[in-house]
N, C-alpha and C positions, 0 to 999 in steps of 0.2 A: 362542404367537407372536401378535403383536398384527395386527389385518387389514391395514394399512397397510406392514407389514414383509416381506409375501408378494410383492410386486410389484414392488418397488426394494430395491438392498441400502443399508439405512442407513450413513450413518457412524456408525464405531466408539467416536468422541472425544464425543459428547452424548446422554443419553439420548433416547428414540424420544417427542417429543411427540405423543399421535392429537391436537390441534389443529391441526396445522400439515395443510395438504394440498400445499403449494407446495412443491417443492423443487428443485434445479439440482445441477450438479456441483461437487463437493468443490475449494475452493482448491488441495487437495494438490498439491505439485508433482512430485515424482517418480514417485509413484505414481496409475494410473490411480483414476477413478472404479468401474469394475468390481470394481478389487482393493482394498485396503484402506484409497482414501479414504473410499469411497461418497458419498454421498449427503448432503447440508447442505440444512437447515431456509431460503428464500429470504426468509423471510419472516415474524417470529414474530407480532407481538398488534398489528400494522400498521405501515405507513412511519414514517409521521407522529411516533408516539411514539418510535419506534428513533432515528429520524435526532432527536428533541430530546434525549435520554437523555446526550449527555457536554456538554450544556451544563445541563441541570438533576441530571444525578441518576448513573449508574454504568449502564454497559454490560458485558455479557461476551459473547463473544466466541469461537467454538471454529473459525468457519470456515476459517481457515489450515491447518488439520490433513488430514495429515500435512503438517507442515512440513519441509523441506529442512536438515534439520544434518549439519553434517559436523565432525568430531574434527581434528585436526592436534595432534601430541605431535613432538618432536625439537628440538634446539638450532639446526635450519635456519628453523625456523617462521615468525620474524620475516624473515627474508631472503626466504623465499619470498614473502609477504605483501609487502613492500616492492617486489618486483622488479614484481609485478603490478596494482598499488594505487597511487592518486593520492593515496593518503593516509601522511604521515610515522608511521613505529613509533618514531621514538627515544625517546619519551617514552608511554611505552602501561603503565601500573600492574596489576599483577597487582589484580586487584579490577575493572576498570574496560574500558569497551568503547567498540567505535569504527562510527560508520555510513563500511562500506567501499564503494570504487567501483572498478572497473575499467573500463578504456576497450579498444576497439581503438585500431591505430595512428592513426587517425584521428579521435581523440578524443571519439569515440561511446559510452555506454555499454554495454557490454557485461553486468555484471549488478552486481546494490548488493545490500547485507546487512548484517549486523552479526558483529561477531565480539568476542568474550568473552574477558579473558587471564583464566583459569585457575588458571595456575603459570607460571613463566618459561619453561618450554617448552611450555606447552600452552594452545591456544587452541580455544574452541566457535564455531563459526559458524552464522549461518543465512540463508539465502536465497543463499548464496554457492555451491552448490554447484549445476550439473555444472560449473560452470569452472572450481572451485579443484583437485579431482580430474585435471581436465585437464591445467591448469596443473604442478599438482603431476608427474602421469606426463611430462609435455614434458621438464622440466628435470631437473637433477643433485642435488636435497636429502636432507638427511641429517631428513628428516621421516616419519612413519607416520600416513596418512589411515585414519578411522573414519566411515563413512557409517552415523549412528545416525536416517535419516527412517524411521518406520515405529514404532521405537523406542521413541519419546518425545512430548511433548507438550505445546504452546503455548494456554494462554488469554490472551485480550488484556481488561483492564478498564480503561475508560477515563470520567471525567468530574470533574466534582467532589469526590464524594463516594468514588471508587476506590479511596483510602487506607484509609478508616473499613471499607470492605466489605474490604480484602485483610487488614486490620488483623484484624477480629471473628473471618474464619476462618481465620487461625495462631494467634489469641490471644497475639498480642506485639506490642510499638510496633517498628513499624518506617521511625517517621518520618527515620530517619538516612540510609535510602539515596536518595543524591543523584542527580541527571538524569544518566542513563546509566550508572549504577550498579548492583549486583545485593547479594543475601546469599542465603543460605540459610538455610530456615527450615522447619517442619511443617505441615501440612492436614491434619486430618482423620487423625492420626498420620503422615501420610506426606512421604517428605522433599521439599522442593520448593524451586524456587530462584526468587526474585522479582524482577524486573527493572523497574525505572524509567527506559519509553519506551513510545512510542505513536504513531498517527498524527493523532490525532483533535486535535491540537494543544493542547486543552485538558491537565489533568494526568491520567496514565494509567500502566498496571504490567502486565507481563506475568506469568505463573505459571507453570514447564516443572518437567517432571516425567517420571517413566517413564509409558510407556503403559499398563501394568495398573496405575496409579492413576490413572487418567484422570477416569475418571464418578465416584468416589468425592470426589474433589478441586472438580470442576465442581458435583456437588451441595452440597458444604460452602459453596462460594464464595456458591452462588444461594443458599444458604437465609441466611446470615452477611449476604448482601447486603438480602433484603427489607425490613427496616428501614428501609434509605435506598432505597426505590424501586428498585431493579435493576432491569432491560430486558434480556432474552436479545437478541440483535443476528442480525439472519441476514444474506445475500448482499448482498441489495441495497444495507440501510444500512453496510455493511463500505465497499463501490463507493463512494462519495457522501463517506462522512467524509472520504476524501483533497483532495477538491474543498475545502472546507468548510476542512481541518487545515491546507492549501499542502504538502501530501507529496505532490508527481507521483507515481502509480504507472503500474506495470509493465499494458500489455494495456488500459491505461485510459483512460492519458493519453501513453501514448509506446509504443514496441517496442524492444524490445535491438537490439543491434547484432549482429556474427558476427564469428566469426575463423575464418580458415584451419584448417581441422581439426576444428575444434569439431561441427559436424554429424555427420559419420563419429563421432564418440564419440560423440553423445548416441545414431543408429543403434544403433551396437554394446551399448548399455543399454537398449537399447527404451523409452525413458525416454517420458512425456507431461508436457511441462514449462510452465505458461503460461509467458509471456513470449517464450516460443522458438517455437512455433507458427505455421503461416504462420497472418497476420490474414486474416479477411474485412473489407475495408476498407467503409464505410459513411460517407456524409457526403458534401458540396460540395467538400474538399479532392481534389485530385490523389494517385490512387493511388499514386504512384512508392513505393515503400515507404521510399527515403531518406533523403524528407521527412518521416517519422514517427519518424527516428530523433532522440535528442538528445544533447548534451554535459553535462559538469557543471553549467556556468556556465549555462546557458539554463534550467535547473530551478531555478536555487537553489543552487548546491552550489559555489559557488565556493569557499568558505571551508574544503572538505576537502582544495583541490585544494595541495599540497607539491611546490617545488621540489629538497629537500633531497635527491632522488637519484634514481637512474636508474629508470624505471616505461614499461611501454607506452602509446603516447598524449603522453608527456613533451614532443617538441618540437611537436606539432601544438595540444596542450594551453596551450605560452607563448604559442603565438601567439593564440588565444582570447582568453587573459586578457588581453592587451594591446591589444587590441581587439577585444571581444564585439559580435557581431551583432544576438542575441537576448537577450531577458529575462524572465521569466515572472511574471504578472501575474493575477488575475485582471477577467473581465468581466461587468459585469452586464447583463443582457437588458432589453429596453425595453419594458413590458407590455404594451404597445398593440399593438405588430408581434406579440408572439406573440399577443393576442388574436385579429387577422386571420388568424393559420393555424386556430384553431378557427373561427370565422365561415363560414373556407372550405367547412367541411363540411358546415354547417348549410344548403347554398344549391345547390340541385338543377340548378341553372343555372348554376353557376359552377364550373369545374377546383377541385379541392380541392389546397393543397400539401403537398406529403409532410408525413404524420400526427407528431404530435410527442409523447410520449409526457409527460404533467407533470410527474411526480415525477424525471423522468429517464432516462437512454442506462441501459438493463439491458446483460447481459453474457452473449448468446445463443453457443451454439454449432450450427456450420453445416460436415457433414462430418470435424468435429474440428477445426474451425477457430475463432478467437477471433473473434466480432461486432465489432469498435471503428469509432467514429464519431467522424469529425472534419471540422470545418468552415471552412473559406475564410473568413479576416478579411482585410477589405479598407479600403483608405484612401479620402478621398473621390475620388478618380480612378478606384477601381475595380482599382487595385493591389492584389495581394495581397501583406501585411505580415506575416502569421499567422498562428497554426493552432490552433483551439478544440476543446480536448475536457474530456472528464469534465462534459459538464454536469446540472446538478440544481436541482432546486427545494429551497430549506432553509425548511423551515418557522420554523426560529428567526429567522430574518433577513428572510422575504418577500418573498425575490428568487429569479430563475432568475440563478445566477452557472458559469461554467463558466473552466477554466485555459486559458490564451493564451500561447506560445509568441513573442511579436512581436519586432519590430525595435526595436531600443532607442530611437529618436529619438519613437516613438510611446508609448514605454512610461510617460508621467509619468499619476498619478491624474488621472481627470476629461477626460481624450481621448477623442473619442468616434471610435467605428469602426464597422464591418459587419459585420456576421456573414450571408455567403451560407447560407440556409439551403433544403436540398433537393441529390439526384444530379442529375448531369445525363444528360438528358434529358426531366429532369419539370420540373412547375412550379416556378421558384424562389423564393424571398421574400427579401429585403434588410432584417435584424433590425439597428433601431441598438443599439448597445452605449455602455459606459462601462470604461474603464480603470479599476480599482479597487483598493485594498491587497491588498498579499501578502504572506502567509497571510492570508483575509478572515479566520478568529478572530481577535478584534480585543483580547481580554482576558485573563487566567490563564490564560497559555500555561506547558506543563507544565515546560519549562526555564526557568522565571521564579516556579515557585507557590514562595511560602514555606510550606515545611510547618508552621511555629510554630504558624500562622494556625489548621491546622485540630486540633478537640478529639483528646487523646489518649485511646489506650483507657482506661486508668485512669480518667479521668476522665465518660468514657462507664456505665462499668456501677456 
């Protein structure tokens, strides 16, 4: 046993780097960190490089694991799926998948995921579950749920060069599968299914698989990958790429919502779920936890949102879309104002204001609680219009930019606003900002790459 592995139970899903010393808890969602998520690498061969790796070269990616799938088989599937989902099934191709949402009635999200058709009656989910389970037990369907987390297994590779590395280690062109598309195909002999999606905005492919071929698959990929530069990815740069891709996530940049029941079930599974977890709120913003919650439309996601039939959330949902509040944007930070919070420290005489960490908001836990941090954007009055989180430093870009939830009249490029920064009680700072594009990737965004573009294997070896 290696010295490192006597003191923390590693995760199961990468093998045991001894250079890594830094580690945190496992993304896994259902399953605790004690049990068979363990343990994730925070942080492999430093920030800097991780966070440039899907705009120069190929990321991979294990920290989601144990990821949350759940099975759904029966002739009900799509009904069930439709009754609870802002998103139309009538048109859902066996081959082809969909990023799902659910709301509560008040048009909050309650949890998003993807789900996979299958067969005409069978669909793979992930991130959808304890609610789809729930959903599922509420109602009357003619469906059989399979909870396969623990199971199986999710590698995320994302950047440029992601194709040529997923390509080398199946040794097959697999430039045909299209954005939000899958096939199946071999690693390392083993059967695996590869998916075209990502968050990192750039072009990117997932790889899932059974869990005893897990490490087998992950070493084929990284060794397939050095060629083109691969970058193992740990916690932190996973946190930051959603800032960076315009993919609001979950515990990051927002909180789920709840429904009626839903607590007493996840109770009764003793489950440890991010997202569901009460927050330790951190930031300028008002606790209320309300105010952390969000809608489709305020992330981005109008464009999933289907009138074509009855879904929870439906009429509190028309009225959003008919006239939206919020819009999400990102904000760039103004160097100078953060300059003065370091300054502050440097000056024996002066209150220092709450410490600001460069690279970014990390992702502590406290009591079992999630850290998240958000901050108070304000208009020049001193109104609050806003709500800023996930912020980072991108080295590619050489800004501090973080996601802003604002009022739409403030939402055009080039508005400049506040960002309160500091709790209260301490000192505060008033950091000008700039309304900026969203998604700030501004280029080969991965629903846009043409795969022609990039060399085929064939023609590589």
């Amino acid at each position: 046993m290696a010295k490192g592995e006597r003191y923390l139970k590693h995760t199961p899903y990468v093998p045991y780097d001894p250079n890594c010393s830094t580690y945190c808890q496992s993304e896994g969602g259902m399953i605790t960190p004690f049990e068979a998520g363990g343990f994730h690498p925070y942080e492999y061969e430093g920030w800097i490089k991780e966070c440039l790796s899907w705009h120069t070269s190929c990321y991979l990616h294990a920290g989601l694991n144990p990821t949350n799938t759940y099975r759904l088989k029966g002739p009900d599937v799509l009904k069930l799926l439709s009754d609870i989902s802002v998103n139309s099934f009538k048109k859902f191709e066996v081959g082809s998948s969909k990023h799902v949402i659910m709301c509560n009635e008040e048009g909050y999200i309650v949890i998003h995921g993807a789900a996979l058709r299958l067969a005409e009656d069978e669909v793979l989910t992930f991130w959808l579950w304890p609610y789809i389970e729930f959903a599922l037990k509420q109602g009357n369907y003619d469906v059989v749920g399979e909870n396969l987390t623990g199971k199986v297994f999710l590698y995320q590779l994302g950047g440029p060069r992601s194709l040529e590395v997923v390509e080398a280690a199946a040794g097959e062109d697999l430039h045909d599968i299209k954005f939000l598309r899958f096939k199946n195909t071999r690693i390392d002999g083993r059967e695996v299914m590869v998916y075209r999606i990502g968050m990192c905005g750039t072009l990117a492919y997932e790889v899932h698989g059974k869990v005893e071929d897990a490490i087998p698959v992950y070493n084929a990929l990284l060794k397939a990958g050095e060629p083109f530069g691969i970058t193992k990815l740990g916690r932190h740069a996973y946190r930051v790429v959603h800032t960076e891709g315009g993919f609001p996530q979950v515990a990051y940049h927002f909180f789920f919502a709840n429904r009626e029941g839903l607590d007493e079930f996840m109770a009764n599974h003793e489950s440890d779920i991010y997202g569901f977890r009460p927050p330790v709120l951190k930031g300028s913003m008002d606790p209320d936890i309300k105010l952390h919650l969000r809608n489709p439309v305020e992330v981005g996601w109008a464009k999933m949102i289907n009138f074509d039939h009855d879904f929870i959330g439906k009429e509190a949902l028309q009225k959003i879309v008919a006239n939206p509040k919020r819009k999400m944007v990102t904000l760039e930070w103004n160097p100078e104002d953060i300059l003065d919070i370091y300054r502050s420290w440097f000056d024996p005489d002066e209150e220092p204001y709450s410490f600001m960490e460069f690279r970014g908001e990390g992702w502590a836990f406290y009591n079992g609680g999630n850290e998240y941090h958000a901050d108070a954007v304000l208009n020049k009055d001193g109104k609050v219009i806003g709500i800023s989180s996930g912020r980072m430093f991108s080295p590619y870009y050489r800004k501090m930019i973080s996601l802003c939830s604002i009022d739409v009249e403030y939402g055009e490029i080039g508005t400049e606003v506040t960002i309160l920064w500091g709790e209260k009680g301490t000192k505060q700072k008033e950091i000008r900002a700039t309304v900026a594009r969203f998604p700030y990737v501004d280029k080969d965004r991965n629903e846009d790459v043409d795969t022609e573009t990039i060399p085929r294997l064939k023609d590589r070896k």
